[in-house]
Each structure stands twice: as C-alpha cells, then as structure tokens.
C-alpha positions as CSV (number, residue, x, y, z in Angstrom):
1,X,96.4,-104.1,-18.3
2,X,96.0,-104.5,-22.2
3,X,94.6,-102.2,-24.4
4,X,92.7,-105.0,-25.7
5,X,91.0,-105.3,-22.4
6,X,89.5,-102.3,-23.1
7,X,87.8,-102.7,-26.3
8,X,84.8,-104.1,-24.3
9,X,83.9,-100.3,-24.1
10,X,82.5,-98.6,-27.2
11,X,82.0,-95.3,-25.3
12,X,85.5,-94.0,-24.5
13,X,86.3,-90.7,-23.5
14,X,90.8,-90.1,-23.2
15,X,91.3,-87.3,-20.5
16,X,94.7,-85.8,-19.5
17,X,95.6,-83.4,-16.8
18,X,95.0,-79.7,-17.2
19,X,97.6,-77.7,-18.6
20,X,98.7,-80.6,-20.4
21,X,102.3,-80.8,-22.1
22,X,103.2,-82.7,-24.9
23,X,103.8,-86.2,-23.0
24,X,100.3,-86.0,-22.4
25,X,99.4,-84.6,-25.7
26,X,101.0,-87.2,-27.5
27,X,100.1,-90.2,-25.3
28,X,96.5,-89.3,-25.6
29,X,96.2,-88.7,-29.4
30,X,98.0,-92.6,-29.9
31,X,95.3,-93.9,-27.9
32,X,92.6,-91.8,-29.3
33,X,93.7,-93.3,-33.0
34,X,94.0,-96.9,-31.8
35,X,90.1,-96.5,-30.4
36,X,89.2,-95.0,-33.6
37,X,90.9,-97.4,-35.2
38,X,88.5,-100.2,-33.3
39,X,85.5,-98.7,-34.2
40,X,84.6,-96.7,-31.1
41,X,83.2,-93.7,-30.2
42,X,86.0,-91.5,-28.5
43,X,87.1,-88.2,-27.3
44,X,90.1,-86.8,-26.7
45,X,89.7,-84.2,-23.8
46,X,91.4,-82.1,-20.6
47,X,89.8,-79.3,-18.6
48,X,90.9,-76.5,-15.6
49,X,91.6,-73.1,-15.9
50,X,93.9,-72.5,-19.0
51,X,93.6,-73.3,-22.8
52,X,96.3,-74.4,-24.7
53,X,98.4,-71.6,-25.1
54,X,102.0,-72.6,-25.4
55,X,103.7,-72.0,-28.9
56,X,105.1,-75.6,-29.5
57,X,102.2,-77.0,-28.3
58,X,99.5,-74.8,-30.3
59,X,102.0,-76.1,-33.5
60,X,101.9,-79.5,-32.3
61,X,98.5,-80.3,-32.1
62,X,97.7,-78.1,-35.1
63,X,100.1,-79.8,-37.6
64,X,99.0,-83.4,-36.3
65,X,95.5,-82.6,-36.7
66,X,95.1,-83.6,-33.0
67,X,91.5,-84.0,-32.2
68,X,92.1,-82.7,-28.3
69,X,88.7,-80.7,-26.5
70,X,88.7,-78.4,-23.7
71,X,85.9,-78.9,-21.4
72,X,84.8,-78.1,-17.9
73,X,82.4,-81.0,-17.4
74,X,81.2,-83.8,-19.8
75,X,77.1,-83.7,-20.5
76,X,76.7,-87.4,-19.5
77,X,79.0,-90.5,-17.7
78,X,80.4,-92.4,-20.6
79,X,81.3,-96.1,-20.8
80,X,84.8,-95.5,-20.1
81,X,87.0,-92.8,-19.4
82,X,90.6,-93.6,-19.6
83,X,93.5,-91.4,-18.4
84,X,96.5,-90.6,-19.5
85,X,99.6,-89.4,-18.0
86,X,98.0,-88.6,-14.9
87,X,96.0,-90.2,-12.0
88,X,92.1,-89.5,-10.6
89,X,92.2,-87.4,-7.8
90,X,95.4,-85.7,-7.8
91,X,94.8,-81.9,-8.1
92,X,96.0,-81.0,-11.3
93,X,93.0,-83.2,-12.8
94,X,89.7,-81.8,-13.6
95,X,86.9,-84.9,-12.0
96,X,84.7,-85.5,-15.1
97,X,81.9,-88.3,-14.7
98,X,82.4,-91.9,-15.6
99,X,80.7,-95.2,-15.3
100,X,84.4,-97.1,-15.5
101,X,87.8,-95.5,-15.2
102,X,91.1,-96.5,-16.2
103,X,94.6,-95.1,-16.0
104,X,97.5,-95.2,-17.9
105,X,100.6,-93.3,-16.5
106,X,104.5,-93.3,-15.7
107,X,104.2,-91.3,-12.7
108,X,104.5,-92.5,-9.1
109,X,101.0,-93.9,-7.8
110,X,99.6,-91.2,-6.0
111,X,96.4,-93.1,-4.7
112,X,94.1,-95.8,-4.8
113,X,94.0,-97.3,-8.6
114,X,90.9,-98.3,-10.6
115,X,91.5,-102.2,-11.0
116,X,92.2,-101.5,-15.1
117,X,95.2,-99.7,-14.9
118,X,99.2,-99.8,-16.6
119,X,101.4,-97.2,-14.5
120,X,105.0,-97.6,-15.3
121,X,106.8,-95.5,-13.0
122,X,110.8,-96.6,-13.9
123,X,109.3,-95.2,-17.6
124,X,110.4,-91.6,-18.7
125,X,106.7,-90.9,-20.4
126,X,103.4,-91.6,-20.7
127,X,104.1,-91.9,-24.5
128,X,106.2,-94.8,-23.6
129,X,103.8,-96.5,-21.5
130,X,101.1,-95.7,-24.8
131,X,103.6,-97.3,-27.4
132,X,104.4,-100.1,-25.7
133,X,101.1,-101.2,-25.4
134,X,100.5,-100.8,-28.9
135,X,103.3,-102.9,-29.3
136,X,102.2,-105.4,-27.6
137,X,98.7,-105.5,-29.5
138,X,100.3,-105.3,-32.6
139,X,99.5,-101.5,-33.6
140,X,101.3,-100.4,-36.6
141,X,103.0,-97.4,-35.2
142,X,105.3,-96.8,-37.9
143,X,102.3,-96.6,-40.5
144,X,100.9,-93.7,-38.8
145,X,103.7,-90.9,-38.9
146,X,101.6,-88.2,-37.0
147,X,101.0,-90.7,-34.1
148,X,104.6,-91.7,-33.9
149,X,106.1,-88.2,-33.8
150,X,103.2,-87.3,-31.2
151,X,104.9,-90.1,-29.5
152,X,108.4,-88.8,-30.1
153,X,108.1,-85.6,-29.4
154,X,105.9,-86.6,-25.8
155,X,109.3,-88.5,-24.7
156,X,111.3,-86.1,-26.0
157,X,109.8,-83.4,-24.0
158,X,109.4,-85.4,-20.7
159,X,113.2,-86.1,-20.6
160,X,114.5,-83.0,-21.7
161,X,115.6,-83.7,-24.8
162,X,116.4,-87.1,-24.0
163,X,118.9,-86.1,-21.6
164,X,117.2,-87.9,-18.9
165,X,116.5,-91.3,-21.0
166,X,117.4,-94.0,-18.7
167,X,114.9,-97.3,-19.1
168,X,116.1,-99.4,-22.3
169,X,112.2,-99.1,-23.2
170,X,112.4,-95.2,-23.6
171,X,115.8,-95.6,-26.0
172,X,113.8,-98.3,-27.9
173,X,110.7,-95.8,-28.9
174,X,113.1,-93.1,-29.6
175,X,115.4,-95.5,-31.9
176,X,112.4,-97.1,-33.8
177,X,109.5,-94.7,-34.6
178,X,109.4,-93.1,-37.6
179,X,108.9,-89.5,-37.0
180,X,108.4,-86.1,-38.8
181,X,112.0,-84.6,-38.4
182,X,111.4,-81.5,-39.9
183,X,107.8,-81.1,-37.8
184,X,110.3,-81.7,-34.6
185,X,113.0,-79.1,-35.7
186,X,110.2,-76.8,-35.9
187,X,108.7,-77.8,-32.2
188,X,112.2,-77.3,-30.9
189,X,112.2,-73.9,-32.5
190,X,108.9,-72.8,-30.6
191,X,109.7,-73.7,-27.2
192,X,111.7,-70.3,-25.8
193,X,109.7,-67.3,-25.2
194,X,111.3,-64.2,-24.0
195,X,109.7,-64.8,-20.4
196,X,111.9,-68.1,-20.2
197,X,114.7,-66.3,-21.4
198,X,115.0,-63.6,-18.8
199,X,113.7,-66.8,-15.9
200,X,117.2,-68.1,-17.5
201,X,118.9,-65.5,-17.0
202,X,117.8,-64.5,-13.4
203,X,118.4,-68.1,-12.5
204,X,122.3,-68.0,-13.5
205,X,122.6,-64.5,-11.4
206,X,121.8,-66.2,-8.4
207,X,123.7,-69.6,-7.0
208,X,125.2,-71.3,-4.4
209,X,129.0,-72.5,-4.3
210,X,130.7,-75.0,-3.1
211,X,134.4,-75.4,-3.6
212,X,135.3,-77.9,-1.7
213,X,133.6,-80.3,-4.4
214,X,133.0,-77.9,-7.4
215,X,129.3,-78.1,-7.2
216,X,127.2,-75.3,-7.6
217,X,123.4,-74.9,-6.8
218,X,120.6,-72.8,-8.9
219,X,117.1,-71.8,-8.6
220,X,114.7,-70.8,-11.5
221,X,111.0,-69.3,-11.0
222,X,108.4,-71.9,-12.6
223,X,109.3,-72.6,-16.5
224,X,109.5,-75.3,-19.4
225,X,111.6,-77.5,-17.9
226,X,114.3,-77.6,-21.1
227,X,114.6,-74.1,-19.6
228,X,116.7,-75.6,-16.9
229,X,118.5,-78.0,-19.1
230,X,119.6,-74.8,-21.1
231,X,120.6,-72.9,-17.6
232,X,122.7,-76.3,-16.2
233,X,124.5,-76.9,-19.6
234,X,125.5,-73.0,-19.9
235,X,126.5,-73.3,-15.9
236,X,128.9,-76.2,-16.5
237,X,130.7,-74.4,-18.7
238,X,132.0,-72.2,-16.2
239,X,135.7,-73.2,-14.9
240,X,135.2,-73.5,-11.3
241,X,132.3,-75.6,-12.0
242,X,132.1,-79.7,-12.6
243,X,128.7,-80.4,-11.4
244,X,125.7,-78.8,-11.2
245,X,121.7,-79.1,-9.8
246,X,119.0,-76.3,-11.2
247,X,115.5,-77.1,-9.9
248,X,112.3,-75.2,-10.2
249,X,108.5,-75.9,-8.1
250,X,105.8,-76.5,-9.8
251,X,102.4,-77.3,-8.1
252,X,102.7,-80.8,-8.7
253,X,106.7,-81.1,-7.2
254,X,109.9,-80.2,-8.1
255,X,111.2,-80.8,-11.6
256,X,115.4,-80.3,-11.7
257,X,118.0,-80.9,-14.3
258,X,121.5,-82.3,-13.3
259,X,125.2,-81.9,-15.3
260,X,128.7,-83.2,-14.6
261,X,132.1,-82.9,-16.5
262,X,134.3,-84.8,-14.3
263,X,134.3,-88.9,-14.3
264,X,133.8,-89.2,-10.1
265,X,130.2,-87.6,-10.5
266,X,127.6,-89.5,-13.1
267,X,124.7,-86.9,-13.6
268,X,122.2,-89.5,-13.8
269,X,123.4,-91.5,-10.5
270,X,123.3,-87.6,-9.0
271,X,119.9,-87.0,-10.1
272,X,118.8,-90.8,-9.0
273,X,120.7,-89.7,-5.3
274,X,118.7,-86.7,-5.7
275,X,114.8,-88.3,-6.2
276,X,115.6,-91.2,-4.2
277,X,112.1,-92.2,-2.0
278,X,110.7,-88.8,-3.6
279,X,110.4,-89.7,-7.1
280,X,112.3,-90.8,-10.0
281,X,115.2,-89.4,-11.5
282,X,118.3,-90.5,-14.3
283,X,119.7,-89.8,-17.5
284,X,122.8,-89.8,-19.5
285,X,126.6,-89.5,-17.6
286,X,126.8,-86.1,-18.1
287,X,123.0,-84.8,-18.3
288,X,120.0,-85.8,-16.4
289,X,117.2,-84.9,-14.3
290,X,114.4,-86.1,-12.5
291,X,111.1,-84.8,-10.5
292,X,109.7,-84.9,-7.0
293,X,106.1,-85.3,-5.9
294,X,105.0,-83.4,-3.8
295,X,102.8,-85.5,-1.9
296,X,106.2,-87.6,-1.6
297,X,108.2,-84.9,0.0
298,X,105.2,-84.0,2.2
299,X,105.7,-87.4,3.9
300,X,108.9,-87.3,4.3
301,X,109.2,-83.9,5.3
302,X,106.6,-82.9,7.5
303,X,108.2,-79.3,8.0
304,X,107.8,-79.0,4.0
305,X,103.9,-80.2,3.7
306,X,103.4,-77.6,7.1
307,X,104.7,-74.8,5.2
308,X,103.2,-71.9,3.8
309,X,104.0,-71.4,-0.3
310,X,106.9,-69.0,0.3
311,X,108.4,-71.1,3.4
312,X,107.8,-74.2,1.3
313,X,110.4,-72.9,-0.9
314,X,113.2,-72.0,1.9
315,X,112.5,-75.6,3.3
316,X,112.9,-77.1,-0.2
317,X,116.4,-75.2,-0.8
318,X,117.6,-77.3,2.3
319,X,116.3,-80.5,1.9
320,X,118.6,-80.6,-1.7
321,X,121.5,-78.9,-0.2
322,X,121.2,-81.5,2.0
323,X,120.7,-84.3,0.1
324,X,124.0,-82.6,-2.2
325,X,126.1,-82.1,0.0
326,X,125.4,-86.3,1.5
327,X,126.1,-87.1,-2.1
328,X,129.6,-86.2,-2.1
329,X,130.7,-86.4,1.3
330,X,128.9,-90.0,2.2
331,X,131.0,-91.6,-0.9
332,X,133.9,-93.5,-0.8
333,X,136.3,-93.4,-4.3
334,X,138.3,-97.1,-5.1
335,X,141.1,-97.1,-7.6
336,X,141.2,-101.0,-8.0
337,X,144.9,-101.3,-9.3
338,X,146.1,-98.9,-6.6
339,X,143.3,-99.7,-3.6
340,X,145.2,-101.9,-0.7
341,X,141.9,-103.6,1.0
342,X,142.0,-104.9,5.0
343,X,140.5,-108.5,4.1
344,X,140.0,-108.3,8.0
345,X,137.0,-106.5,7.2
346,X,135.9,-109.1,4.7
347,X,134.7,-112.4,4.7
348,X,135.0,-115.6,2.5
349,X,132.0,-116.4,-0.1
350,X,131.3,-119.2,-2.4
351,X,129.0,-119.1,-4.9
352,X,125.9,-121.1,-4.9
353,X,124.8,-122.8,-8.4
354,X,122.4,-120.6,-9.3
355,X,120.8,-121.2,-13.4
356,X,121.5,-118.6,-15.4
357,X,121.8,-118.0,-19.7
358,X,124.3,-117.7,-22.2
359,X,124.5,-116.8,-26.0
360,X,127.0,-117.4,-28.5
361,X,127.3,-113.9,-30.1
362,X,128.0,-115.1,-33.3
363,X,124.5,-117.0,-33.5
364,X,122.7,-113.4,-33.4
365,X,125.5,-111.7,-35.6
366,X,128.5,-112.3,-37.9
367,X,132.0,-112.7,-36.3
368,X,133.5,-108.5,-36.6
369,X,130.2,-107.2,-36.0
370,X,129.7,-103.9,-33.8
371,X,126.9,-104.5,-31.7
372,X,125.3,-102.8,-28.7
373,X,123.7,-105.3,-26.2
374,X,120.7,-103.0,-24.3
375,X,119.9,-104.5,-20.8
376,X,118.0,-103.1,-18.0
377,X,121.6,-101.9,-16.3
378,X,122.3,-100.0,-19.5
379,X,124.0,-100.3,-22.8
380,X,127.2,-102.5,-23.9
381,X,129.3,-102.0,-27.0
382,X,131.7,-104.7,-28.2
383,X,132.3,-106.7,-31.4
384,X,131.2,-109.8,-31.6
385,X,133.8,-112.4,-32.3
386,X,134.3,-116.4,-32.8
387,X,134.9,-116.7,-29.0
388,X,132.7,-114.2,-27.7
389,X,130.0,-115.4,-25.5
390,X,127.2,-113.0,-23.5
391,X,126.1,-114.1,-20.6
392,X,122.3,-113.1,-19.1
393,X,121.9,-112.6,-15.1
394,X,118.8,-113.5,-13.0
395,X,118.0,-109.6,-13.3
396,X,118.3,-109.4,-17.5
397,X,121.6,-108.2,-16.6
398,X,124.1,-109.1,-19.4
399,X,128.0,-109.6,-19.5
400,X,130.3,-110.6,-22.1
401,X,132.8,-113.6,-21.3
402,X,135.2,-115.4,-23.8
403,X,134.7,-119.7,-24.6
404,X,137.3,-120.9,-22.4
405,X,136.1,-119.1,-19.4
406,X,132.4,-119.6,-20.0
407,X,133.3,-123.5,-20.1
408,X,135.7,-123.4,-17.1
409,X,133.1,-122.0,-14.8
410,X,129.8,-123.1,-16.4
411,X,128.0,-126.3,-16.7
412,X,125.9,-126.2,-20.2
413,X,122.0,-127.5,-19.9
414,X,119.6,-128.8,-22.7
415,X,116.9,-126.5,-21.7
416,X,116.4,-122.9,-22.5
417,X,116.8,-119.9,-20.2
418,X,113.5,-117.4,-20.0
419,X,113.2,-115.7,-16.8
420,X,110.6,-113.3,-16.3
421,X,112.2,-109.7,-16.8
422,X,111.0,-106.2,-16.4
423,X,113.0,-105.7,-19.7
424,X,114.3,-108.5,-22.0
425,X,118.2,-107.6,-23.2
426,X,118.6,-107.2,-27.2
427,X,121.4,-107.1,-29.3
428,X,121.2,-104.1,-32.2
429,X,123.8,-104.8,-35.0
430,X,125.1,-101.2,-35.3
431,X,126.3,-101.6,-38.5
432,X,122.5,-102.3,-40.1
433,X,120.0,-101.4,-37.4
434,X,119.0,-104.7,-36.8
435,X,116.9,-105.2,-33.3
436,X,117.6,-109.3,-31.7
437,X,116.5,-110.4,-28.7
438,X,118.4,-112.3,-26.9
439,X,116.4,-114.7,-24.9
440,X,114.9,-116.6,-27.8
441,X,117.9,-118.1,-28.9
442,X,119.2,-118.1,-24.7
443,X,120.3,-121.1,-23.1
444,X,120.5,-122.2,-19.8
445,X,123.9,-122.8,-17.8
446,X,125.1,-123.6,-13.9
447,X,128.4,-122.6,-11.9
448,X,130.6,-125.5,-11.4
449,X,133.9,-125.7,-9.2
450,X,134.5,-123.3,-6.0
451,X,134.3,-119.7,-7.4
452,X,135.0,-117.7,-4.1
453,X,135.6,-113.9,-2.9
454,X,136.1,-112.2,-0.5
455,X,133.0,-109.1,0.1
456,X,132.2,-106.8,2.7
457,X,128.6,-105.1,3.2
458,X,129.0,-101.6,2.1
459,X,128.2,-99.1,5.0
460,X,128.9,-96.6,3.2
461,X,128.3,-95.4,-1.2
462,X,131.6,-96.4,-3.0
463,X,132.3,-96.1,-6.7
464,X,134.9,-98.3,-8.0
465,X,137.0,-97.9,-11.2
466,X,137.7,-101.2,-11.8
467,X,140.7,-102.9,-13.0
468,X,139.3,-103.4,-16.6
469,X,137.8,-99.8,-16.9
470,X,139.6,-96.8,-15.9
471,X,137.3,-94.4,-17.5
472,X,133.9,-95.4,-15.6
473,X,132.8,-96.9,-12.2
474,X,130.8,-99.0,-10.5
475,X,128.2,-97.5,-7.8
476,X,127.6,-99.0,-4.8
477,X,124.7,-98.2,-2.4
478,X,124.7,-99.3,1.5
479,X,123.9,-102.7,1.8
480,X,125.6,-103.5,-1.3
481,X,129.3,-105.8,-1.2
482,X,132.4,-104.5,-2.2
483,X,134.0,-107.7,-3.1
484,X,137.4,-108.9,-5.1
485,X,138.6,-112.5,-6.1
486,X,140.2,-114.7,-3.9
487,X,143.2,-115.1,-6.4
488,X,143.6,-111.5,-7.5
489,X,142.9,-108.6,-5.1
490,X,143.7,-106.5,-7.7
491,X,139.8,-107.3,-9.1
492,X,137.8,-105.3,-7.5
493,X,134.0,-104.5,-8.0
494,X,130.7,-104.3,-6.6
495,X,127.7,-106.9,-6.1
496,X,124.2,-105.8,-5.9
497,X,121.8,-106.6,-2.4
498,X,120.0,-108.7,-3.8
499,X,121.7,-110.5,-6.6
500,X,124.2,-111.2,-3.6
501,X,122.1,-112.5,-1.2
502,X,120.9,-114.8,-4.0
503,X,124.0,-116.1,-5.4
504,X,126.6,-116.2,-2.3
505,X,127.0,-118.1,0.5
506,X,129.4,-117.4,3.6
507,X,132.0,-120.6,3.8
C-alpha cells in the first residue's frame, strides 16, 4: 500500500492502540502531518482505560505539540480510519466505527487484514514502516524536525535504545533524520521512575544459573522495556556471567532483552533462536531483544493458552529455559583452520550459472575510501581500492572480491543487474556521509569454469569461524550446508537453504 492511495479519503481519522508508547505516538503524529499536509480533515486518536500518563511520554507529546485525543467512541463512521502500530481486533485496541479501515504496522499479522494495508513485520517500528512511506512519496522529513524526532525517538524506544536494530531500513531512519538531540536527552532522562527501579532491583535478586554454559536467566514484573535492557547490561557484568535472557509478560506477549560478552554467543542470533515461530527478535552482537505474541505461543503451546494468569507464567519460565538450554547444547562450534572434516559425510557440488551483479567500488567512491556497504545480511566495512570489486547475490546479499578473481570466475554481460529485493544494498562513504545505492550503477555477471565443493546438509546449528575471520562466525541453521572448497579444506563456511538449492547442483 501507498500513502498516496489513500488520499482518495478526505475524512481520516489515525488511531493507535491503547496505552500507546512512543512507537505509536510517533508513527501516528508523521501520518497525521502528511494528511494535514494534503488538505484533509484528520484526527489523531487512541482510547481504553488509561490516559497518558507516563513522564517521557507526557514530555513527548507536549514539546512536539502532538495533536493526539483520548476517546472512548467516535460520534459518527468517518471516511477512513487508518491504524497504526497495531491491528483491528486484537485486544489491546479500542473498536471505533469506520466506513473504510486501513493498517499500517510492524507487528506479526494477527488476523484477517483490510485489503489497504503495509505491515512490515522484519521492521523494528511502526515509525519505520511510517517513514518509509514518506520516503517513498516524497515527504520532506527532514524539513519537519518535530515529526522526525517523533520518528526517532518511536524507533528508538521500540528497540531499546537501538540495541535491538537489526533491518538495514531501521539503521537508515536512525542515520538520516534530523532530530531534536537535546529534546531526546531530555526523553531519555524521563523514562525511570522509582517503581522501575525497585522492579530492577527485585528482578536481579532472583535468577536462574547455569554453569555449564555461563548463562543466567531473569524475570521482571511488567515494566518499560529499557528497564530490562538496564537489568541484562548490569547482569553481564557479573564474572560468572557471559550471556544473559531477562523477559517480562505483558498482555499482549512477552517482551525480553538478550546480552553476551563472549564471541560463541551473538545476542541477536540468541534473541532470533529465542522468538523463532513466536515472533521477531535481533539486535546488535552483544545486545538485543525481541517479543512474543501471545496468540503465537498459544498455538504453539497449548498448555500455555490453557492456563490460568499465574500458571501461564510457570509454563512461560519453561518454554525459554527450554528453548535456552536447545540453544547452546543443539550447536555445533567449527574452527576452520583447526576443523579436520570426514568428506565421507559430504558430497560433490558444482555450481550452476546463476546471473548475478557486480560493482567496481571505485565507480561509487574514490580509491582509499572507508566505506560501509549495508545489505540485508548486515553491515561491511572495507576501503575501497583500484582492484576492489563488490559483488551483489540473488538475495541483495553483498561480498567483496578483488579484479583478478572476479574475472577468473565471472563472465561480464552488457545488461544491468536489478533484482527485486526486500532491501537494496548501499554504499555510505564514511568519511562524508554520503548514501549510494548500489544497484543503479550494478551490472550483471555469470559463473564460468567448474567451481565445486564439497557440502553436507546441516542436521544440526553450527557456527563457523572461518579461515579469514577469527573474530566472528557464520550461523548455520538445520537444513543449511556446511560446505569447504574442493582445493582447500582449510575454507570452510556455510551456505544458506535456499541460496543453495538455487545455485548448486550434485555432480
């Protein structure tokens, strides 16, 4: 859906959920402004039992002027109402009249969705969702400096701090707008009350242990969830301690906050492990986090959705010291320069000439440049020199390569390469901020020659530390391959299902 599709309404009423939080706050108020902005009547509302109360959020939406209503019911069905950072029907959103609904969200659909609707569930925030659409109808975000910190702050919020950024799309809103720093020093000065402080506290006194893998598990009643960013990040500091889960309910799910120190455990791959089928979850190496739905774990679990509220909790405890305790013991650990593999267990692949794109690095930037390269998979930094070429996967995903081996193994083509991505890679030259994409200036390339390997189906997770990085590994899910080169056994890495299944064939 476009936001343009939706100026065929002059009527428009924005609704979030009840008890809304900044993500929704912020989200709401950008679209409110862009309606405005079109001429249209709107209203910015939210209903159920509680005002807004919250200190950060009372300074919020006084200091940005934001227009936002509390109401139980709406005196007529307007043209349009439009949702934000929630869905119609789900329990934590008051049922106001309508002639025409829409829904914008990053949440996982939790129902049957009105045919004019954008839900972006691999987003961290509603406020991401909102900005990009105004990107893509060509809203001057940076013009408007209360919108864009309403936007800020909403991501900021919804991923802790932006400990739990993981989409490219969320580091590109919190790179770009221009927001009010001193307004968001002052938001992250309101957001502790003494109740959260002693729900901190209480938290830390009770745990669970586990030596054999240095993990340790905490509760917190309900609370802000930076709350249990600021119990994991005092937790990890505790010697016996390397990793760490704090989770707390909340009537919608479970939000949780997830912390490593050691390079075998990656707090976002933990906190992925974690919400896997039952939400979302990522973040940074060492911080991250993530949420369950509850209607998710209900499905799942059918001992959890038959439980009463204090049973529900017991049943909870178990399902993530569970899922914990599979997370370390159901993974294997490669050292590639010290692994010896049994190439009994493997089997000989060629790969097939599949079309992909390459880049000339110094076409985007001058030779000695620092650049990042953002892809789907994550973020690459490397200088961009004479012979350096990037080279752009089926999936967006991007890896560098020098001239000689880009020519040995690739066949150049005279047309361009644009797939259709979920998120197309750019290059940011570090040293003046500059944002390229990479695919206007990609062109299209084939294998040539026998390029084989050996690879195995994975049956197990594995993380590999390959031979050209010590420092971080590779993760590799069931039904992954571990595979290594034909002509160095020594290379060792792992291959995506599907990019596998697409690009290898058995001899």
């Amino acid at each position: 859906m476009k936001l343009s599709e939706l100026l065929q309404f002059q009527e428009i009423v924005i609704q979030c959920h009840d008890n809304p939080d900044a993500d929704a706050i912020g989200s709401g108020f950008a679209l409110y402004r862009y309606f405005l902005d079109q001429g249209k009547q709107v209203r910015f509302v939210y209903g159920g039992r509680n005002r807004i109360t919250k200190s950060n959020l009372v300074l919020l939406v006084s200091e940005l002027q934001i227009p936002i209503e509390y109401v139980e019911t709406l005196d007529h069905a307007p043209e349009l109402l439009l949702l934000t950072d929630c869905q119609y029907g789900e329990s934590n959103v008051t049922k106001l009249p309508m002639q025409t609904l829409a829904v914008i969200d990053h949440h996982q659909v939790s129902g049957k969705l009105p045919e004019l609707s954008e839900v972006r569930s691999n987003l961290g925030s509603a406020s991401t969702v909102v900005w990009s659409m105004l990107m893509d109808v060509q809203y001057p975000v940076n013009r408007h400096e209360d919108i864009a910190t309403a936007l800020y702050y909403g991501l900021y919020t919804d991923t802790n701090a932006f400990v739990e950024l993981s989409h490219p799309m969320d580091k590109d809103l919190q790179e770009t707008v221009y927001h009010d720093k001193y307004l968001l020093t002052r938001l992250r000065n309101s957001n502790l009350s003494l109740e959260e402080l002693q729900i901190a506290g209480v938290a830390m006194l009770k745990y669970e242990y586990y030596e054999k893998h240095r993990y340790a598990i905490f509760k917190a009643d309900p609370c802000d969830p930076n709350i249990l960013g600021l119990i994991s990040d005092t937790c990890l500091s505790v010697d016996a301690i390397d990793a760490c889960l704090v989770y707390s309910m909340t009537p919608q799910g479970v939000k949780f906050s997830t912390r490593s120190c050691i390079r075998e455990v990656r707090a976002n791959e933990l906190a992925a492990y974690l919400a896997e089928d039952l939400g979302g979850g990522g973040g940074h190496l060492d911080k991250a986090g993530g949420f369950l739905q509850n209607d998710l774990l209900k499905a799942a679990y059918p001992n959890y959705a038959e439980a009463d509220t204090r049973h529900r909790e017991y049943v909870l405890t178990t399902i993530l010291r569970d899922r914990m305790s599979a997370y370390f013991e159901s993974t294997d650990i490669i050292i590639a320069e010290k692994a010896k593999l049994d190439l009994n267990e493997f089997a000989l692949y060629e790969k097939q000439p599949v079309e992909v794109g390459f880049v000339k690095a110094t076409d985007l930037v001058e030779a000695g440049t620092n650049i990042l390269v953002r892809t789907l998979e994550g973020d690459i930094n490397l200088v961009a020199e004479d012979e350096s070429y990037l080279m752009i996967g089926i999936r967006g995903e991007v890896y560098p390569t020098i001239k000689s081996a880009m020519e040995k193994r690739y066949r150049k083509l005279e047309t361009p390469y644009h797939p259709t991505l979920e998120y197309d890679p750019i290059v940011v030259n570090k040293e003046n901020g500059a944002r390229i994409s990479l695919l206007p200036k990609a062109q299209g390339c084939v294998t040539v020659g026998n390029v084989e390997i050996y690879a195995r189906e994975l049956t197990r997770a594995v993380k590999v530390f390959t031979r050209w990085d010590r420092d971080n590994y590779m993760y590799g899910k069931p039904g992954d391959y571990l595979a290594t080169r034909v002509d160095d056994l020594t290379d060792i890495y792992v291959i995506e299902k599907t990019i596998f299944q697409e690009t290898y064939r058995k001899r």
